[in-house]
DSSP file (Angstrom, degrees, kcal/mol; ACC not computed):
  #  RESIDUE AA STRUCTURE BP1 BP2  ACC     N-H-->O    O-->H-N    N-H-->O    O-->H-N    TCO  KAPPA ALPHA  PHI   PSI    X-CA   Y-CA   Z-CA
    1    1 A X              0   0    0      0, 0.0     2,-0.0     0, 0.0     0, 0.0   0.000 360.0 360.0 360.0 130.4    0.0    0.0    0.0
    2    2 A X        -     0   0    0    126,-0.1     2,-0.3   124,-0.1   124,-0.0  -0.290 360.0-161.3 -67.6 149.4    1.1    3.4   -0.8
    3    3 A X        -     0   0    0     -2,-0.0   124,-0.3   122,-0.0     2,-0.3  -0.868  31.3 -92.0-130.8 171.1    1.7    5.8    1.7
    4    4 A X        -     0   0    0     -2,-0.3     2,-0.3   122,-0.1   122,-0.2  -0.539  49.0-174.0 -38.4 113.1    2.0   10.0    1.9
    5    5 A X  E     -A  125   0A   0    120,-3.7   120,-1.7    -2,-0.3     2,-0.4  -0.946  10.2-141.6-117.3 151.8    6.2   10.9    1.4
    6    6 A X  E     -A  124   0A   0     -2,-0.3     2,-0.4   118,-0.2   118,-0.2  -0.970  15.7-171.8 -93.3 116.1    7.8   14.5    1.8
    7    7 A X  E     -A  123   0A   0    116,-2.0   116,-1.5    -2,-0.4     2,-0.4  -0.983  17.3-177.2 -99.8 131.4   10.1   15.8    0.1
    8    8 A X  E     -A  122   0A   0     -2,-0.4     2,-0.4   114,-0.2   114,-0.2  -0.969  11.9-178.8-137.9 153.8   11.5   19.6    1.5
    9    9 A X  E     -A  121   0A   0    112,-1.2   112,-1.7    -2,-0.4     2,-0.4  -0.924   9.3-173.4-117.5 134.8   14.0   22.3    0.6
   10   10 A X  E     -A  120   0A   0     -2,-0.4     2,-0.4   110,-0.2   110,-0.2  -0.937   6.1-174.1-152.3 145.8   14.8   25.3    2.4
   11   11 A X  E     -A  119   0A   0    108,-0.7   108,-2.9    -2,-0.4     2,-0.4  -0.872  25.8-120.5-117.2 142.7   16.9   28.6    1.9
   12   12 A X  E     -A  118   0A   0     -2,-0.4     2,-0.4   106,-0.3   106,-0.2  -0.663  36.9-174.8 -76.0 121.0   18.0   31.8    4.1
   13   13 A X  E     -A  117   0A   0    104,-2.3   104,-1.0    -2,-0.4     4,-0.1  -0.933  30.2-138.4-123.7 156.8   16.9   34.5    2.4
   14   14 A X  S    S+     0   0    0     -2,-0.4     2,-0.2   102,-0.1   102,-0.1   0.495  73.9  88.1-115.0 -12.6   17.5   38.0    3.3
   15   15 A X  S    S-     0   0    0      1,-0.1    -2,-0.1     2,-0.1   138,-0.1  -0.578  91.1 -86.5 -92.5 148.2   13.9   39.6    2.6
   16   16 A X    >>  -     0   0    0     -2,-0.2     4,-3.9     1,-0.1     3,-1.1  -0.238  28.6-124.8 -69.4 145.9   11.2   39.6    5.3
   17   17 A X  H >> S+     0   0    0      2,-0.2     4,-2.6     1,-0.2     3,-2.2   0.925 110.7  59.8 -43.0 -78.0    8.9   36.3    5.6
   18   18 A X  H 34 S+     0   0    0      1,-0.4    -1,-0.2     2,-0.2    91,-0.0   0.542 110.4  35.5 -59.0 -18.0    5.8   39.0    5.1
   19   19 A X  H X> S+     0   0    0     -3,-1.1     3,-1.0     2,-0.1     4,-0.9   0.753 117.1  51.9-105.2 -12.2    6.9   40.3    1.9
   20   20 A X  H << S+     0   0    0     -4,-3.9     3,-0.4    -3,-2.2     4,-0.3   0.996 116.7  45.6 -60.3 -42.9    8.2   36.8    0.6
   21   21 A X  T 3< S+     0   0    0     -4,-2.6    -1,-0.2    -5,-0.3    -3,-0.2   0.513 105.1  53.0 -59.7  -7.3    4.9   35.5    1.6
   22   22 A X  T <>>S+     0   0    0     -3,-1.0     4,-2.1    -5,-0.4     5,-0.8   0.598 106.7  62.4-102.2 -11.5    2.5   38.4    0.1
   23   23 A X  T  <5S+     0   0    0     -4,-0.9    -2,-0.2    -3,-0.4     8,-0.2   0.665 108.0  41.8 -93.2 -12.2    4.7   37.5   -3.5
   24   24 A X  T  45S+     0   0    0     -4,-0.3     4,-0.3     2,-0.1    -1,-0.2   0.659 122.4  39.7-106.8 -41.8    3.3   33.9   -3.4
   25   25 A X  T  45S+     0   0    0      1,-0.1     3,-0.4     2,-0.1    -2,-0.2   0.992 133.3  11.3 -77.7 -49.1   -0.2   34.9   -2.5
   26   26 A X  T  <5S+     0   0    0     -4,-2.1     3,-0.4     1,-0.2    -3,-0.2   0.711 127.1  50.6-114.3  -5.1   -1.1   37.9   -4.2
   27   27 A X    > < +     0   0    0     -5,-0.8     3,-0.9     1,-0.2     4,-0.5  -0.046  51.5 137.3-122.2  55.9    1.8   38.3   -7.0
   28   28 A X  T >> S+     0   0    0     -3,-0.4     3,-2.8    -4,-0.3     4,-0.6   0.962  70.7  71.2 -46.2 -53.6    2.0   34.7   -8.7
   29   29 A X  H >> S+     0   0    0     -3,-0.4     3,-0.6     1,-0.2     4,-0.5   0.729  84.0  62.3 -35.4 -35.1    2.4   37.0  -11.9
   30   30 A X  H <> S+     0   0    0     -3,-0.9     4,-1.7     1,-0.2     5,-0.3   0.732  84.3  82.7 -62.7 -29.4    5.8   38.3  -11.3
   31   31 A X  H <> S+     0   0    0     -3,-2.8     4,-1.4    -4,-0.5     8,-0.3   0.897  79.6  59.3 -52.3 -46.8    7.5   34.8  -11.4
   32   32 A X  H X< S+     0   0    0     -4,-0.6     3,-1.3    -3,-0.6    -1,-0.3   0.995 111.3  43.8 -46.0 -59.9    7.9   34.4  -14.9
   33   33 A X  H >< S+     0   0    0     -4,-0.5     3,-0.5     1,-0.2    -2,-0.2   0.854 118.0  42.7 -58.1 -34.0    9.9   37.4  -14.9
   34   34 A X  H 3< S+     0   0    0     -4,-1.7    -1,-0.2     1,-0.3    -2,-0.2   0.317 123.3  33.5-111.3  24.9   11.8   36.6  -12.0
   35   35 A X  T XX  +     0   0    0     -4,-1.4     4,-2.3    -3,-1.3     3,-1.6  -0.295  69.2 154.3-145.1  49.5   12.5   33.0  -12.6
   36   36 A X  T <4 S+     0   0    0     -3,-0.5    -3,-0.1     1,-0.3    -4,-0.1   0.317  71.2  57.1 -76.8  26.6   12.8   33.0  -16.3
   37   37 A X  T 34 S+     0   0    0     -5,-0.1    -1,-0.3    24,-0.0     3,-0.1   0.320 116.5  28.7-117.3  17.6   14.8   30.1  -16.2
   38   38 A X  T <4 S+     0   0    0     -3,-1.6    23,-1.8     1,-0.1     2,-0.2   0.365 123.2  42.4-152.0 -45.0   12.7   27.8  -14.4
   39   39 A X  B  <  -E   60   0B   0     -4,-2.3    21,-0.2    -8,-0.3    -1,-0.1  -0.535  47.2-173.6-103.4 171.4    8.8   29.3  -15.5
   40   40 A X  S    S-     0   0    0     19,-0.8     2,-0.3     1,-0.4    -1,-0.1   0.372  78.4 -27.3-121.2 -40.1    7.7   30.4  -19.0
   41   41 A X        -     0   0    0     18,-0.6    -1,-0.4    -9,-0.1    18,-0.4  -0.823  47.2-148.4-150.4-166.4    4.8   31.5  -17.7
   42   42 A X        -     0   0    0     -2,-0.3     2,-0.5    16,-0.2    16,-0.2  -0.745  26.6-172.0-162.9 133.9    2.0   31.2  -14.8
   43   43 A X  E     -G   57   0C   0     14,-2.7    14,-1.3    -2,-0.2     2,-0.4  -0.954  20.1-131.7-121.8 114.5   -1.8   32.0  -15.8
   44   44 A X  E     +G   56   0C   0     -2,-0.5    12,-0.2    12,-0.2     3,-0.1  -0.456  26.4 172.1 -39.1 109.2   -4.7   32.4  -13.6
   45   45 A X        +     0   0    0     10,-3.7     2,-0.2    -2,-0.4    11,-0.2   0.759  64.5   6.2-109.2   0.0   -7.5   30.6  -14.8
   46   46 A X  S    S+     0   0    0      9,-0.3     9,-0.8     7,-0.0     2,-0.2  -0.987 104.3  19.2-154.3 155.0  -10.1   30.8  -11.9
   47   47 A X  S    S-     0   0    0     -2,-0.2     2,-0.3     7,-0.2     6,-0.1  -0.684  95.6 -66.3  99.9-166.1  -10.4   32.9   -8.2
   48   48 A X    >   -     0   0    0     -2,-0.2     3,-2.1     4,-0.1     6,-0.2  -0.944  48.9-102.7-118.8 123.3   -8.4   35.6   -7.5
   49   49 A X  T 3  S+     0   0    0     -2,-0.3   -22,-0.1     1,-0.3     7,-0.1   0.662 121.3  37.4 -42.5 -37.4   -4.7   35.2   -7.2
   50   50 A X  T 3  S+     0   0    0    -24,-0.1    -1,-0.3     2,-0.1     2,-0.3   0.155  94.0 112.7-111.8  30.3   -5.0   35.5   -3.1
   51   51 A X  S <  S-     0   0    0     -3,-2.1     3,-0.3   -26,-0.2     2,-0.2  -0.690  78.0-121.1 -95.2 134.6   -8.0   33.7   -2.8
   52   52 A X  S    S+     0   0    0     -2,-0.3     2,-0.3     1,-0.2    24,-0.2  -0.475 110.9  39.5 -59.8 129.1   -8.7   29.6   -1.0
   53   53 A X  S    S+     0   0    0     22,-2.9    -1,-0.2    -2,-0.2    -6,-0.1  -0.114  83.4 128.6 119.4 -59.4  -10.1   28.4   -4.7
   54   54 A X        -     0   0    0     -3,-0.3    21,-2.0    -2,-0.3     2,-0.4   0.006  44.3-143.9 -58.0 146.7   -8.0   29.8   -7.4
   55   55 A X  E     - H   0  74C   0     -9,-0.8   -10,-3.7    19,-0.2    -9,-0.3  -0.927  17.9-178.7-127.0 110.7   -6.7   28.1   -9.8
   56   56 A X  E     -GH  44  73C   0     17,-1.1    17,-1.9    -2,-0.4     2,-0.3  -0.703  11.4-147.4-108.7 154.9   -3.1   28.5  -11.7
   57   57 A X  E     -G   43   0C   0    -14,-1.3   -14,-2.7    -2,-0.3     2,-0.2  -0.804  11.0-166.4-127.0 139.9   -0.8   26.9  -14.6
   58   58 A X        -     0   0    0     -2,-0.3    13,-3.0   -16,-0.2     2,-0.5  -0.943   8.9-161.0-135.8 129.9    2.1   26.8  -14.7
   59   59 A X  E     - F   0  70B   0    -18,-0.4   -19,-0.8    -2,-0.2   -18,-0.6  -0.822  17.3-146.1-111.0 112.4    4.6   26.1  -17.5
   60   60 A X  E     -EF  39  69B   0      9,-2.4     9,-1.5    -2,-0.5   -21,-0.2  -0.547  15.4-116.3 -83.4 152.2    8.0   25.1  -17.0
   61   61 A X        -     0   0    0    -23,-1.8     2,-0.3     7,-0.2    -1,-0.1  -0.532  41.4-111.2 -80.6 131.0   11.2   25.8  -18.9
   62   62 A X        -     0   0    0     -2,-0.2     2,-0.3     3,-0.0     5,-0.2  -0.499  38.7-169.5  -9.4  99.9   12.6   22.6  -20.2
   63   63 A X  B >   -I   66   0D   0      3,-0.7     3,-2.8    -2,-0.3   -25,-0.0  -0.915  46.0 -33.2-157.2 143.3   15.7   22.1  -18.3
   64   64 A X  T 3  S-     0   0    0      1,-0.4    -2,-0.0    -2,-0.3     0, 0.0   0.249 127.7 -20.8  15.8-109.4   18.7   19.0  -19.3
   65   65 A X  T 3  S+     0   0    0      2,-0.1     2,-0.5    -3,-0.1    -1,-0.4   0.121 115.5 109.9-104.5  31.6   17.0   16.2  -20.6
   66   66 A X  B <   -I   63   0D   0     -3,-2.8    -3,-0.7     3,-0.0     2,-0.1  -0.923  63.5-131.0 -82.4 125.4   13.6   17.1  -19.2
   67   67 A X        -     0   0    0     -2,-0.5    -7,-0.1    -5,-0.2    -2,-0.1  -0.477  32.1-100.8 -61.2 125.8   10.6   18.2  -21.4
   68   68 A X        -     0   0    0     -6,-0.1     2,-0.2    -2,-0.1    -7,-0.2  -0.156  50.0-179.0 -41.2-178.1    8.5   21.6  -20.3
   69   69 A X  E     -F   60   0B   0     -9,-1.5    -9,-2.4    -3,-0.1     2,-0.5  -0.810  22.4-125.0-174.8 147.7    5.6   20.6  -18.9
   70   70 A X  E     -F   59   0B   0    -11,-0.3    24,-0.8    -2,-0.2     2,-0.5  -0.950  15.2-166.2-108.8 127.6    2.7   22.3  -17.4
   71   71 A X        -     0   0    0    -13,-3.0    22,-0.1    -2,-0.5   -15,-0.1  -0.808   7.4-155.8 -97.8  91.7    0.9   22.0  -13.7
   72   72 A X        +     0   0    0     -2,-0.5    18,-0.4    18,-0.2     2,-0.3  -0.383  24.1 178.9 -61.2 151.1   -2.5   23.3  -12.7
   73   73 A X  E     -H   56   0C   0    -17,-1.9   -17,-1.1    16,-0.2     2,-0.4  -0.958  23.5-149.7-152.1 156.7   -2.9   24.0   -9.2
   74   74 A X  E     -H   55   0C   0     14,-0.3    14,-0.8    -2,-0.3     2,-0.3  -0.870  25.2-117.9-146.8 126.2   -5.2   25.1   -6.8
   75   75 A X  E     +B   87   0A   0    -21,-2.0   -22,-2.9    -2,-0.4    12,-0.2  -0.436  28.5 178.8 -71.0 118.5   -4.7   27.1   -3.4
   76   76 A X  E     -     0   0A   0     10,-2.9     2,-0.3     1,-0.3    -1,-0.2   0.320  61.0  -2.9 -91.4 -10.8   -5.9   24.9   -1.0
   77   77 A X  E     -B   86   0A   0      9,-0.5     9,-2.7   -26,-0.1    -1,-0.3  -0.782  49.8-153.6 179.7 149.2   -5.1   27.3    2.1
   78   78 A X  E     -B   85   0A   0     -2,-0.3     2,-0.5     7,-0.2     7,-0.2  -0.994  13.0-157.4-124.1 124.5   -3.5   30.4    3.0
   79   79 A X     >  -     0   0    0      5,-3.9     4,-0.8    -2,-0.3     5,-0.4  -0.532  11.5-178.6-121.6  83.5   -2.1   31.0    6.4
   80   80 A X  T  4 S+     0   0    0     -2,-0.5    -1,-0.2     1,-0.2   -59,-0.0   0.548  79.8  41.3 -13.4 -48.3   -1.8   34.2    7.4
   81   81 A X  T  4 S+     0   0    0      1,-0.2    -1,-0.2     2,-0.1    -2,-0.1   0.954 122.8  37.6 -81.5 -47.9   -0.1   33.7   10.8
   82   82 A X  T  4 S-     0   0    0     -3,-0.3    26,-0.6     2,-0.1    -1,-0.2   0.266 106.0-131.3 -90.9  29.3    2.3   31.0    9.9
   83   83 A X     <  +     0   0    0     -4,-0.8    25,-2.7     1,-0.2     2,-0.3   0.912  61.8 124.9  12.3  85.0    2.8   32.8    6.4
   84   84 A X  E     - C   0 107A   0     -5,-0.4    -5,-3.9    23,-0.3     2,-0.4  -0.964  41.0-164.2-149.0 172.2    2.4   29.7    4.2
   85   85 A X  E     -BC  78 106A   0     21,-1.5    21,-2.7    -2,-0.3     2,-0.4  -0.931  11.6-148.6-168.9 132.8    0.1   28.8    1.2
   86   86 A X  E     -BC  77 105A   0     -9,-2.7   -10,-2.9    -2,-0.4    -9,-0.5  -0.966   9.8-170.1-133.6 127.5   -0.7   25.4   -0.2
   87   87 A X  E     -BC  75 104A   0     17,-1.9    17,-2.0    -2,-0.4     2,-0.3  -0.637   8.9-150.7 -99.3 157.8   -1.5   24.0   -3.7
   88   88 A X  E     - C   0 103A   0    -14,-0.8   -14,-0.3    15,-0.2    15,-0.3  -0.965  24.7-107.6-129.0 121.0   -2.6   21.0   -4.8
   89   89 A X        -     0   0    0     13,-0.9    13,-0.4    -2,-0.3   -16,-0.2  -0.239  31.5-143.9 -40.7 105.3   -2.1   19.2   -8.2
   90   90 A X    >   -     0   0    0    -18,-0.4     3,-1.2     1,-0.2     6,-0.2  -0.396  26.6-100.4 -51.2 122.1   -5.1   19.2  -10.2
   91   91 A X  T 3  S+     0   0    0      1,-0.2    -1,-0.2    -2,-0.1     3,-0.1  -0.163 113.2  45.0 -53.3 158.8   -5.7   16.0  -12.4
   92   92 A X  T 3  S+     0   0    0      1,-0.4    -1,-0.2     2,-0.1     5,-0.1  -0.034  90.0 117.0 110.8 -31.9   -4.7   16.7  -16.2
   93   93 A X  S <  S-     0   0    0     -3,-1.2     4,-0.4   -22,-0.1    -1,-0.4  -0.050  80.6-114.2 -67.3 178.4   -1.5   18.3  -14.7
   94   94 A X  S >  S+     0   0    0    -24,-0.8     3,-3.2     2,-0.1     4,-0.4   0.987 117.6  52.6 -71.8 -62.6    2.4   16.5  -15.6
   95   95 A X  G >> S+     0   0    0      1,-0.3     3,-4.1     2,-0.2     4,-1.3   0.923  96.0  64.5 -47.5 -50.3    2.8   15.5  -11.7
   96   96 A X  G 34 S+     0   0    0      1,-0.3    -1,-0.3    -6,-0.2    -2,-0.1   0.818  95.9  60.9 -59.5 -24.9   -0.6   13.8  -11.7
   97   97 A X  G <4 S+     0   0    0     -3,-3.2    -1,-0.3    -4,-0.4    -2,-0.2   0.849 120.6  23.6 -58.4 -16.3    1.0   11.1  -14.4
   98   98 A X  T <4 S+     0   0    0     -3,-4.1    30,-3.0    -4,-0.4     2,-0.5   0.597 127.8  51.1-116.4 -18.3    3.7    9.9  -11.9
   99   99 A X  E  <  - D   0 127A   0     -4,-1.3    -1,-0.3    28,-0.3    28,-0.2  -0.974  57.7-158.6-145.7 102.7    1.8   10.9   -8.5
  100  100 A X  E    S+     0   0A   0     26,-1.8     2,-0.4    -2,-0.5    -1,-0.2   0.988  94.4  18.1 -74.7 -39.1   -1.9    9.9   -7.7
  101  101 A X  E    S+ D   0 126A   0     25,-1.4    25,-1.4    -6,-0.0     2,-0.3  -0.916  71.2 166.9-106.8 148.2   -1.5   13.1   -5.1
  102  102 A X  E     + D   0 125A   0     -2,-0.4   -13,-0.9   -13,-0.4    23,-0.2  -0.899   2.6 165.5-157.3 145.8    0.8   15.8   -5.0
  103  103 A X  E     -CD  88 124A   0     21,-0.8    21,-4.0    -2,-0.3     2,-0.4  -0.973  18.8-146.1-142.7 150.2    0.9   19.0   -3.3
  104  104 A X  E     -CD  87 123A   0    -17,-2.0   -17,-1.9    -2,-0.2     2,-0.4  -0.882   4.7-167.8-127.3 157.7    3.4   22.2   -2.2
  105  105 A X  E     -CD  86 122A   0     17,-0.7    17,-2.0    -2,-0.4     2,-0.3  -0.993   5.7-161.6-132.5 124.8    3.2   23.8    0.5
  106  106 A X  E     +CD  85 121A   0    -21,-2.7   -21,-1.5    -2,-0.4     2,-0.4  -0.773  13.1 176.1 -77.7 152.9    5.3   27.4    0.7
  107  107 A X  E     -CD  84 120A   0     13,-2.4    13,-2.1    -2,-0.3   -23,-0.3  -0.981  19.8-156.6-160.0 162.3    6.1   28.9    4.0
  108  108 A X  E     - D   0 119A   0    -25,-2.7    11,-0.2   -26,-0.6   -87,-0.2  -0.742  23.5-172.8-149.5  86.5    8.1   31.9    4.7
  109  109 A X  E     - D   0 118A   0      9,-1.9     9,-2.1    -2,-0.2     2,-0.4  -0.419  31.7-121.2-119.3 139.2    9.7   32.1    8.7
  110  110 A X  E     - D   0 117A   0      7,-0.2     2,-0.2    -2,-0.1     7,-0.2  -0.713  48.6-111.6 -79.1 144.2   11.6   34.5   10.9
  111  111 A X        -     0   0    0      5,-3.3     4,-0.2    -2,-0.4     5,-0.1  -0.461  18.8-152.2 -63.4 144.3   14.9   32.5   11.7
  112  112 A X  S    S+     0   0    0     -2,-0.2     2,-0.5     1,-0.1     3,-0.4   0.752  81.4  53.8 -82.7 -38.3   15.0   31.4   15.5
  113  113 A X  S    S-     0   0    0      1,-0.2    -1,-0.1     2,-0.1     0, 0.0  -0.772 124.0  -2.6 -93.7 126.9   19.0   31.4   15.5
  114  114 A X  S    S-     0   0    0     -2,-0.5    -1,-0.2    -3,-0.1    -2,-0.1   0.798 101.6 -97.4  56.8  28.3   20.8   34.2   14.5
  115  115 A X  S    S+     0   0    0     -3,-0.4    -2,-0.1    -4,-0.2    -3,-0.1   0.086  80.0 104.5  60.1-160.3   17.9   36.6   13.3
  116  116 A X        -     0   0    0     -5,-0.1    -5,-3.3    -6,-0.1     2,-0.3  -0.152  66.4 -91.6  84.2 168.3   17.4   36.4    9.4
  117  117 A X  E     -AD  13 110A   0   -104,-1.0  -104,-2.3    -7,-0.2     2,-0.3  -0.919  26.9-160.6-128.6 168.2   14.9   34.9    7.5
  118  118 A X  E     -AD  12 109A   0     -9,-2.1    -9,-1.9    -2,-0.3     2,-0.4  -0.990   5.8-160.1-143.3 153.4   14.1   31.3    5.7
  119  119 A X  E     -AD  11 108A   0   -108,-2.9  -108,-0.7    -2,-0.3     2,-0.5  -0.836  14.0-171.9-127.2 155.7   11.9   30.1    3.1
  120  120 A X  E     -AD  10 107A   0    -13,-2.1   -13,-2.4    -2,-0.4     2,-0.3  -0.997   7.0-162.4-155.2 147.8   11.0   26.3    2.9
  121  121 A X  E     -AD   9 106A   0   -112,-1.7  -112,-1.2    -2,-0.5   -15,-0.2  -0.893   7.2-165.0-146.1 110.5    9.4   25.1    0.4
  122  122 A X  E     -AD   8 105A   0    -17,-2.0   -17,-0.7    -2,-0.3     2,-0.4  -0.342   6.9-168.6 -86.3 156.4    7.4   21.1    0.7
  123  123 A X  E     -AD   7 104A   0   -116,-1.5  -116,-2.0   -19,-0.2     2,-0.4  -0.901  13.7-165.2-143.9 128.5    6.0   18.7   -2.0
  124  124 A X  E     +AD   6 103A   0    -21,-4.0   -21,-0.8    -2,-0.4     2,-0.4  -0.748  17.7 152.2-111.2 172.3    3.9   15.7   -0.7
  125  125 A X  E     -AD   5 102A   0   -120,-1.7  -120,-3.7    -2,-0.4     2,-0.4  -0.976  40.6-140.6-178.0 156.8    2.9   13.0   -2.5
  126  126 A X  E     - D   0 101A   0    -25,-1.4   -26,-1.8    -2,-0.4   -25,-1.4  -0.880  36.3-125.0-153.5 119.0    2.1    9.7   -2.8
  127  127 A X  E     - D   0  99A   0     -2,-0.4   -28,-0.3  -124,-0.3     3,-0.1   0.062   7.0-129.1 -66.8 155.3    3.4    7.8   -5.7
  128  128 A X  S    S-     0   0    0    -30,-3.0     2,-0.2     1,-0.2   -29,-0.2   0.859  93.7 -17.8 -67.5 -29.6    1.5    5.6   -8.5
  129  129 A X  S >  S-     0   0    0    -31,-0.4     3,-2.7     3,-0.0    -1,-0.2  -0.835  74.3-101.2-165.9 166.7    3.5    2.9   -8.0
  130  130 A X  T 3  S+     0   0    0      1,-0.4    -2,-0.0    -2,-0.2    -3,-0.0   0.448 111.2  76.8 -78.4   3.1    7.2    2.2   -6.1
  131  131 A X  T 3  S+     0   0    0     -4,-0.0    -1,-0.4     2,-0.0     2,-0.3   0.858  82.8  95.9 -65.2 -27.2    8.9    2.1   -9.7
  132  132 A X  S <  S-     0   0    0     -3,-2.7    -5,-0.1   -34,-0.2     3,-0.1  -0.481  75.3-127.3-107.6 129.5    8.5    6.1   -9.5
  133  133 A X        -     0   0    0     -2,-0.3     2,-0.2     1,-0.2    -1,-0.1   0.425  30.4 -96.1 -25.8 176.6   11.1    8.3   -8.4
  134  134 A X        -     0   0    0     -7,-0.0     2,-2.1  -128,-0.0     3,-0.2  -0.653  43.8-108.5 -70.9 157.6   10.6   10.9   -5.7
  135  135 A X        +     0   0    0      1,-0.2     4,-0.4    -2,-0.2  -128,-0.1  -0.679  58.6 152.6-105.9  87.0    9.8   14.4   -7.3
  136  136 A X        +     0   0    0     -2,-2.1    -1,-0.2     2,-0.2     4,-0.1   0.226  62.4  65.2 -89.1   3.3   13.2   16.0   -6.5
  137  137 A X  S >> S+     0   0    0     -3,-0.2     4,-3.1     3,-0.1     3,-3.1   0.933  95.9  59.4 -57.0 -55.4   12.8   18.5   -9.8
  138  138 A X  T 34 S+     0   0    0      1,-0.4     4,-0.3     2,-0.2     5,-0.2   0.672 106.5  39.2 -87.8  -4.0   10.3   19.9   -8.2
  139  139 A X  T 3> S+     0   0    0     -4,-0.4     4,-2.6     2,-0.2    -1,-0.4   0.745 114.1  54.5 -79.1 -11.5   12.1   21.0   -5.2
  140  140 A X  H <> S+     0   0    0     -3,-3.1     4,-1.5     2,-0.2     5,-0.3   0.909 111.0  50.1 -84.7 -46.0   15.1   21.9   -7.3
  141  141 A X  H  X S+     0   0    0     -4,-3.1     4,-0.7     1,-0.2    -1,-0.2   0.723 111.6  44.6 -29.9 -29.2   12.3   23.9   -8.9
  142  142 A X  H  > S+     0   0    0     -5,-0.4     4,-1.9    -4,-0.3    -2,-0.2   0.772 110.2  60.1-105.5 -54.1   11.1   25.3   -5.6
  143  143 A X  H  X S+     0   0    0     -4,-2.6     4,-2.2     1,-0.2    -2,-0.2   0.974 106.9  42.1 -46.1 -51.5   14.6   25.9   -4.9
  144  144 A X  H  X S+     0   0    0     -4,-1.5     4,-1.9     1,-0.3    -1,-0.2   0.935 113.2  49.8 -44.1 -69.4   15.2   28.0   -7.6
  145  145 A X  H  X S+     0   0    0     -4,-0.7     4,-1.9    -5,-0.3    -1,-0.3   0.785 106.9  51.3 -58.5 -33.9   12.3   29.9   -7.5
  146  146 A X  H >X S+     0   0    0     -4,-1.9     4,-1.6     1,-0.2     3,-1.5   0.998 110.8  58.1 -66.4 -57.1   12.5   30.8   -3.6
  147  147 A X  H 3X S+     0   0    0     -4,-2.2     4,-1.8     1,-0.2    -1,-0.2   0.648 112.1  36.3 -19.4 -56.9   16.3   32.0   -4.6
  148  148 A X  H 3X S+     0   0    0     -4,-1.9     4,-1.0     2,-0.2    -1,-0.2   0.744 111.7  56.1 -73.1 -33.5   15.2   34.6   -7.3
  149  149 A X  H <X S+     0   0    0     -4,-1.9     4,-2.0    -3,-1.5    -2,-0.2   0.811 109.0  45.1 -81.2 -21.0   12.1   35.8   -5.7
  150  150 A X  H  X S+     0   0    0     -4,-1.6     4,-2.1     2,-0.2     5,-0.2   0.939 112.5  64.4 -87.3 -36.8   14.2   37.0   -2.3
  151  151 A X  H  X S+     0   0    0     -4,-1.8     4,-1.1     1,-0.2    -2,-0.2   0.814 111.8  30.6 -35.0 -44.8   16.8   38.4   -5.3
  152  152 A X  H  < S+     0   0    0     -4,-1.0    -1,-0.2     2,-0.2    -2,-0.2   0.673 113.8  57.5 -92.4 -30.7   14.3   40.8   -6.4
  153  153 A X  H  < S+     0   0    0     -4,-2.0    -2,-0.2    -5,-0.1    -3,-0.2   0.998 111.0  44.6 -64.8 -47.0   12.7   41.4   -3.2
  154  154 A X  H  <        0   0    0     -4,-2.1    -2,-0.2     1,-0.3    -3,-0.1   0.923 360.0 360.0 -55.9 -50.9   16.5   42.6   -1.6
  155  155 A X     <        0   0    0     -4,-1.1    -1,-0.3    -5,-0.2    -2,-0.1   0.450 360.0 360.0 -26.1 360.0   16.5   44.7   -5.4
């Protein structure tokens, strides 16, 4: 029987949790631009960008021997206090072939040690069957992404 697995990545970043976290809730748009090596694009197709309910694609760049691919998602919670927001993979999406669930979770944290901030970034999942990898792009994805958006927030 298949069970729930985690994968997570997390980076120090130099920008406050509250604005790293308002760039994942209300400014999805920006990403393309500041991760054009990782997105092509991200569209809203239902909701409001900071809304429980909306629903976004996203197309990823092609990257070594990997094909773009596109994910629909849908914000399944926004948490104000612990400044996190979590999607879940839509059917139809590229993950959904490999992954009968998959979800990310962002989250955006004052450090406890040594002041600073950190951004962590989760994917759960629970695979279609135990031939299938873990989805370690899509934290190298996540990685990527956290990296560029606290680059243009410091900007």
């Amino acid at each position: 029987m298949a069970q729930i697995e985690k994968l997570e990545t997390q980076v120090d970043v130099k920008s406050s949790p509250e604005r790293f976290y308002q760039t994942f809730v209300r400014k999805h748009y920006l990403l393309p631009k500041l991760c054009p090596n990782v997105l092509k694009d991200v569209q809203r197709i239902n909701g409001e960008w900071d809304s429980v309910g909306a629903v976004i694609q996203y197309s990823f760049v092609p990257e070594g021997n990997l094909s773009s691919h596109i994910d629909t998602l849908r914000v399944d919670a926004i948490d104000e206090k612990n400044k996190s927001i979590r999607y879940k993979v839509l059917d139809g999406s590229e993950a959904i072939k490999y992954y009968k669930t998959c979800s990310f979770t962002i989250q955006a944290m004052e450090k406890s040690e040594g002041g600073g901030s950190s951004a962590k970034a989760s994917v759960e999942y629970e695979k279609q069957n135990e031939a299938i990898p873990p989805p370690t792009k899509y934290t190298q994805f996540a990685e990527a992404i956290l990296k560029s958006v606290d680059g243009y927030l410091m900007n």
